[in-house]
C-alpha positions in Angstrom: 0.0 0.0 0.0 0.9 3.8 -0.9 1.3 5.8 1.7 1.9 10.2 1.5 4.9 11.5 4.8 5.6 14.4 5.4 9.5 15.3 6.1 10.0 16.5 10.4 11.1 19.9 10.5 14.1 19.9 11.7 16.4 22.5 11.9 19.9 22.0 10.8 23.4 24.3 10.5 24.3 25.4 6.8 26.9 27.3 5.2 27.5 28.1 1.9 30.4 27.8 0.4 31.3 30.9 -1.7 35.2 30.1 -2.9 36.5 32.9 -0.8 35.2 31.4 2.9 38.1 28.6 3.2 38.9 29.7 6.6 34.9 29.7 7.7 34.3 26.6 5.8 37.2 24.7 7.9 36.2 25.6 10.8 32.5 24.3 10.6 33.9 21.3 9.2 35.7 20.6 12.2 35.7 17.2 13.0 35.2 15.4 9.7 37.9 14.3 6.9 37.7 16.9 3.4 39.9 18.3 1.1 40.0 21.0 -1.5 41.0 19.9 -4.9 41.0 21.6 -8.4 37.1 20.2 -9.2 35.8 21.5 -5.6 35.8 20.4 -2.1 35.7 16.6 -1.1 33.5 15.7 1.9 33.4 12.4 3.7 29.6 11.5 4.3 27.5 8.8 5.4 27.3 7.8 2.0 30.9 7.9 1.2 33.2 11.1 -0.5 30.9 13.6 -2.2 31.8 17.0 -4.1 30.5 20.5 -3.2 31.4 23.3 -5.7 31.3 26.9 -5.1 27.9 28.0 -4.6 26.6 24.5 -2.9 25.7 24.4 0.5 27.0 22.2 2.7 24.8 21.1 5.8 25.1 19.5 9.3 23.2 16.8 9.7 21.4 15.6 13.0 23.9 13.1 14.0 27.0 15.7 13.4 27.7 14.3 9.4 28.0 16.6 6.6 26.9 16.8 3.1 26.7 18.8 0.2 23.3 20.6 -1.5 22.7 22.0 -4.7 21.3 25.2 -4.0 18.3 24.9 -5.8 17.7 22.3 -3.9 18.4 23.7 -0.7 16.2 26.8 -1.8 13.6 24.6 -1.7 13.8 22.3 1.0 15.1 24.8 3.6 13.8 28.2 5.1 15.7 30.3 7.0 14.4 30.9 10.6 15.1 34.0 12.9 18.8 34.1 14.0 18.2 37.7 15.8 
């Protein structure tokens, strides 16, 4: 049987990477093996080593792992809430 969910909000940490925020991307990926190479930067995921170019968004999951997002994407699965 077919069944409709609905995704939990959640909230989650995000920063985008713009080319010129190496030392703010470094710091939030504290913790977790990447590298910057000549075709972007190299993450290690839960799913193994995936590539973030410059304008992608790379997120912090709810267990502390962190991925990559295609902004589009992330424009349309993310909102962002009051920081103030």
């Amino acid at each position: 049987m077919i069944a409709r969910f609905r995704k939990l909000p959640i909230e989650v940490d995000a920063l985008q990477w713009q080319g010129d925020n190496a030392i703010e991307l470094a710091l939030f990926l504290r913790g977790v093996a990447w590298q910057f190479t000549h075709d972007g930067i190299h993450i290690d995921t839960l799913e193994g080593t995936m590539l973030a170019n410059v304008g992608d968004w790379i997120i912090k999951g709810l267990m502390g792992e962190f991925y990559p997002c295609k902004p589009d994407i992330f424009q349309l699965t993310y909102e962002e809430i009051d920081n103030g």
